[in-house]
N, C-alpha and C positions, 0 to 999 in steps of 0.2 A: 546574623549569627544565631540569635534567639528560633526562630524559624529552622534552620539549618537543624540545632541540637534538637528543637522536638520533634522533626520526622527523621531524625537518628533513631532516639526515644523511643517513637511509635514502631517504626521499622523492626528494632529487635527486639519488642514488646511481643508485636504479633507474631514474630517471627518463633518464640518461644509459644506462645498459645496457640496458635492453627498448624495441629500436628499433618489434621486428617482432612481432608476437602480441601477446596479450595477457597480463599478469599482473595480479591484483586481491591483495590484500592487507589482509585484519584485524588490527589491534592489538589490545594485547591488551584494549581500555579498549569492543570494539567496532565504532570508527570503521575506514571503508575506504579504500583508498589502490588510485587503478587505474594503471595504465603501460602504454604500449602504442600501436600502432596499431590496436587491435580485431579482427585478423584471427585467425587462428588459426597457433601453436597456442594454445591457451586453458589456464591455470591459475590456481587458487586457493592462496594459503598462509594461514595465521593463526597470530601467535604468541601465544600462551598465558602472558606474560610479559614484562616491560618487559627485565629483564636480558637476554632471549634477545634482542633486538632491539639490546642494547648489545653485547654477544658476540659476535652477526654484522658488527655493523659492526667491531671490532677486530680479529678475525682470521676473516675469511670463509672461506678455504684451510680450516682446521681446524673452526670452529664450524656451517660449513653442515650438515657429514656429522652431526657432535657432536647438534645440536640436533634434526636428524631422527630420529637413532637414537633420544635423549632423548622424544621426540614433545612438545618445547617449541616446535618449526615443526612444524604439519602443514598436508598436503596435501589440500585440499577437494577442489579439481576437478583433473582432469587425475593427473599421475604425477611423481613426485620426477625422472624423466628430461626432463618437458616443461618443468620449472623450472628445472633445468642449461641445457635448449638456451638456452630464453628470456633466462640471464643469461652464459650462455658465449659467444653464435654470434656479437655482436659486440662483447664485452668489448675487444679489443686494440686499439678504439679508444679507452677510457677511461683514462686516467691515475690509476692506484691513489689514496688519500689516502695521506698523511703517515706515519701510524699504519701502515698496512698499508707501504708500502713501507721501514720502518724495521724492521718483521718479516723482510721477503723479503732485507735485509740481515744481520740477523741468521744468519738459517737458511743463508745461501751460506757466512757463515762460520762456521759448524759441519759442514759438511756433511760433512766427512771425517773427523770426531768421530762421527756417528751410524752413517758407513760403515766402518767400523773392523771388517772383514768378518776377523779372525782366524779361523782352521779352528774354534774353540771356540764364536766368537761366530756366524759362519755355519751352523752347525748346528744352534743353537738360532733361528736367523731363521728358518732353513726349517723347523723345524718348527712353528714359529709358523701357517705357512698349509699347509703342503703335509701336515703330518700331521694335519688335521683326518677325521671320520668319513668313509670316502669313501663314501659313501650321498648324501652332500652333493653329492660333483661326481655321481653317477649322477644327478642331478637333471636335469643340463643339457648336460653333456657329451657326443660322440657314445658308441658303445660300445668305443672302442681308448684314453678317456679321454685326446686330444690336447687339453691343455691350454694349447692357444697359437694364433697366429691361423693362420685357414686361408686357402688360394687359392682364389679365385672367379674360375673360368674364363670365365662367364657372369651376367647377373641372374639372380638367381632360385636360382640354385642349391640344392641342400641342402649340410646341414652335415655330412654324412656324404660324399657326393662330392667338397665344398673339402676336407677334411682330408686325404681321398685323394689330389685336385690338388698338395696340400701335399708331400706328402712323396714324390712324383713326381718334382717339379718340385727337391728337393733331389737326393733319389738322381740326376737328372739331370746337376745342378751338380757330384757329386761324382767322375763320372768313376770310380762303380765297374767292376772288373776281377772275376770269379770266383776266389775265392781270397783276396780284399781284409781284408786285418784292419782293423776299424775301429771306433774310440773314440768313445760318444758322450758326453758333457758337459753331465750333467744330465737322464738319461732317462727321465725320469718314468716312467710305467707300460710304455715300453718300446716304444710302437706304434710309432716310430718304425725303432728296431734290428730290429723282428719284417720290417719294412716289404722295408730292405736287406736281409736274409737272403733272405727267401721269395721276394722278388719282383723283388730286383735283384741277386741270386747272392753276395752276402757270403760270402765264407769262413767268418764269426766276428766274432761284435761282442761287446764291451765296453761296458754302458750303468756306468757312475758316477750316484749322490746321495747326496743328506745327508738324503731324506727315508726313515725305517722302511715308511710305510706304501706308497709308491709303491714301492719295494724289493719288498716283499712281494708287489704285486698285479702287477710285472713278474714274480719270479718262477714264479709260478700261471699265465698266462699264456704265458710262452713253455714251461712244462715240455706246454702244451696244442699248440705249432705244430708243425708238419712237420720243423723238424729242430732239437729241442730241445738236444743236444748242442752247437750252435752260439753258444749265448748265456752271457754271463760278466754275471749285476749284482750289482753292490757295494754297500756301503754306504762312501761313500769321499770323502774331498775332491780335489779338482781336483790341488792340489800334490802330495798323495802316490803318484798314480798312478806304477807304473813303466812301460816299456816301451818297445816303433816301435810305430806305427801306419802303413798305407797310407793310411787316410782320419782324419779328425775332422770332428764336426757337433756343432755345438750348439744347441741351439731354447729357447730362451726362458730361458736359465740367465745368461749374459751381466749383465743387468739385478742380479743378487745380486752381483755381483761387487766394486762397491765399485767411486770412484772414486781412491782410494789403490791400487789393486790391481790395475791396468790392464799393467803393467810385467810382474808377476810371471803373470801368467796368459796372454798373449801369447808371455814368454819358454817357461815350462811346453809350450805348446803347440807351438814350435819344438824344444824338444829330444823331444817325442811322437812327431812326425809324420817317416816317412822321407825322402829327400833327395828324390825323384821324389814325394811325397805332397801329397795336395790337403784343405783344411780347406775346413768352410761353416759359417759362424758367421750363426745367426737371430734378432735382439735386437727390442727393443724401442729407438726410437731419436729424438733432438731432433732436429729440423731446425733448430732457431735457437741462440742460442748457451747455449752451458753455463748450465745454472740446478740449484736444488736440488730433490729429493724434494718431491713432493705431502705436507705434514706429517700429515692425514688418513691419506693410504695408506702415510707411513712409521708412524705408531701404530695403527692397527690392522688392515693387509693386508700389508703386504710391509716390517717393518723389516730395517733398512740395504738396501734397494734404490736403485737411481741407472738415470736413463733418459740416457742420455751423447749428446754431441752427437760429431759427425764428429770437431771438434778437437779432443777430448782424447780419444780411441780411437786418430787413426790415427798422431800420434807415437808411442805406445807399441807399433803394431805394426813400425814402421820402426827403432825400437830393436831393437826382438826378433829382428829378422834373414829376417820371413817379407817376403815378398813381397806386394802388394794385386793379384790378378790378375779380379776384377769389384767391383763393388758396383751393387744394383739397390734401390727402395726400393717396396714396395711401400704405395701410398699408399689406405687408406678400406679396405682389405680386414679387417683389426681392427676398424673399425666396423661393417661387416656382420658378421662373428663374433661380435660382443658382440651383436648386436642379437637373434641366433637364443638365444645362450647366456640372454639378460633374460627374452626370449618363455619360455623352456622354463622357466628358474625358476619365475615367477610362477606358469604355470599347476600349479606344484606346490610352491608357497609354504607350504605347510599342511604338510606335509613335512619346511621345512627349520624350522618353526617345533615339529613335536615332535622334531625333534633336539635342536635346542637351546632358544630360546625366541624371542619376537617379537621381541626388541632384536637377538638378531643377526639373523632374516630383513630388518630394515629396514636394519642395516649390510649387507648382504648386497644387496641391492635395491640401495642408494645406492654400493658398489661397481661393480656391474657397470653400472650410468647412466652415473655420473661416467665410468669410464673409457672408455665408446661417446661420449661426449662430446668427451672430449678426442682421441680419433684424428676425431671429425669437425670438431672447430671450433679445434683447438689444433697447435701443430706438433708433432704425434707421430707417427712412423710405423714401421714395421719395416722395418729394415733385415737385408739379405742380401751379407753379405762373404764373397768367397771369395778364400781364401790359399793358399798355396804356398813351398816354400823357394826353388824354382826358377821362371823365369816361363816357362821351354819344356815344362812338365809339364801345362800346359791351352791349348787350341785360340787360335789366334790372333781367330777368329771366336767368334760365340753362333752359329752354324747347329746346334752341337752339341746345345745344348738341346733344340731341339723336335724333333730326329732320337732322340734317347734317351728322348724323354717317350713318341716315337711307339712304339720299340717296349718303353717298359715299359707300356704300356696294352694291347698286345698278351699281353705277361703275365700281367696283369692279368685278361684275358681268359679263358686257359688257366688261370688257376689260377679264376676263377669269383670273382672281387673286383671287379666294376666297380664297383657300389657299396657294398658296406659294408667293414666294416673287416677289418685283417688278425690 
């Protein structure tokens, strides 16, 4: 009977979710189950077990990615990314069950229990993902290893030219000077700092993480650019930094920070940054209202992560005493970035499967789906804040932007980087 009611369950579950494509569906007894309007895109799943089908239906959020890695769902036809769109693209028309949204209660109110981002416990989060082999990210990543979403000036672009665009279109934002001391927050392998020095006249930059191995492959890296003397990276948390900065940027760090910890990282960043000084803060961001962590990618890709919405970021900056002098959102360009970043995996799958073994390739796959997913069908996008203590210390206009992009492309040009990395 138990059996019976959850592929009732599952039956008019999907049958409400798969408005558009098609999805077919084996249980495990056999028997097919189709949903769909028959168009494309086309997918196949089978489960391999009655529980797996009880699983799904209790906690979808967790047990989708769970059962894939598991290969208790698999995917016949199509790709674990055509089975996300098919059940994502118009989920927010569907009203969760009972069961599920008594979870999505549960987890709002913990959430500031799993983000409990202390310097101790953040340390060990990011090394949870960011110190994995990096032979792993040379899989997908461009060669300056910009592990966050890039600018797509155009269709089509490559990934090598948007990462460029990327950090352009910041150094733009940032109103650097020659001479500029400037803190970055969270610098991954540093292409970012290399970026300001070389090609937007930085004095001096300061890249801060909490990851050893990103650490490392910045400092090999910049001891290799044109004015190696100019680069300071640490191995450092956010709070203990001392100093002024004329500038602060941060790209894709924001997201670890916890939302208990919005107050103290705002303020930090107020007593960093000089009186005349301009921040650009690069997150991952909600557009709808405050919700908790993906419980999938807080277990096993980014624990204590939080994707924050507008309303609970910009009180804490207005405590903090900085000023909000833009914000710009950029919307689908993370979907194109994960789609190039999927492309480039797969075809070097084999790869990430003698690193480590097939269960992670398939967590690994179902990561980078899921998340090209949700920047396309979910309210995710990146947001771009730019701060200040003072609001007379950036252009009363944007004309500035595209006059500073124009001539650091000229830069760009003399130094022989238009397309690749710095």
């Amino acid at each position: 009977m138990l059996q019976t009611y959850a592929e009732r369950l599952l039956a008019n579950t999907l049958k409400d979710l798969v408005r558009r494509g098609t999805l077919d569906v084996t249980l495990p007894d056999g028997r097919r189950m189709n949903f769909g309007d028959g168009t494309a895109p086309r997918a196949a799943i089978r489960f391999t077990d009655t529980r797996a089908v009880l699983a799904l239906l209790m906690d979808p959020d967790l047990r989708l990615g769970e059962l894939f890695m598991d290969e208790r769902l698999v995917v016949d036809e199509g790709s674990i990314y055509d089975v996300l769109e098919l059940l994502l693209r118009d989920a927010d028309a569907v009203r969760p069950g009972a069961a599920v949204r008594m979870l999505d209660t549960m987890r709002m109110a913990i959430r500031r229990f799993l983000q409990n981002n202390r310097p101790g416990r953040a340390r060990a989060n990011v090394a949870h993902h960011y110190d994995l082999d990096d032979r792993l990210y040379a899989l997908f990543l461009d060669d300056q290893r910009q592990y966050s979403c890039a600018y797509f000036e155009h269709p089509g672009q490559d990934l090598e030219s948007a990462q460029r665009a990327k950090q352009r279109h910041i150094a733009a934002k940032l109103l650097l000077e020659p001479g500029h001391r400037v803190l970055d927050i969270g610098c991954g392998w540093g292409g970012l700092t290399r970026y300001l020095v070389e090609v937007a006249g930085a004095g001096h930059a300061t890249g801060i993480t909490l990851s050893e191995e990103q650490l490392k492959g910045a400092r090999e890296l910049a001891a290799r650019a044109g004015h190696p003397q100019a680069y300071d990276y640490r191995l450092e948390d956010y709070r203990a930094t001392p100093g002024r900065f004329d500038r602060i940027v941060s790209v894709g760090m924001f997201e670890h920070v916890g939302v208990g910890y919005h107050d103290a990282f705002f303020r930090k960043c107020h007593d960093l940054l000089t009186d005349d000084g301009v921040m650009l803060l690069h997150f991952i961001g909600n557009s709808d209202v405050p919700d908790f962590n993906n419980p999938w990618i807080e277990k096993y890709i980014f624990p204590g992560g939080h994707i924050p919405s507008l309303s609970e970021f910009t009180p804490a900056i207005e405590r903090s005493g900085l000023v909000v002098t833009d914000i710009e959102v950029l919307r689908l360009h993370y979907a194109s970035t994960l789609r190039i970043w999927r492309d480039r995996f797969l075809a070097r799958r084999a790869e990430a499967v003698a690193l480590y073994d097939e269960r992670f390739a398939r967590m690994w796959e179902y990561y980078l789906s899921m998340s090209e997913t949700a920047f396309r069908y979910q309210d995710i996008a990146i947001f771009q804040v730019q701060l200040a203590r003072r609001q007379e210390s950036v252009p009363l206009t944007r004309d500035y932007v595209g006059e500073r992009e124009a001539g650091l492309r000229e830069a760009e040009a003399r130094l022989g980087l238009m397309s690749s990395g710095t």
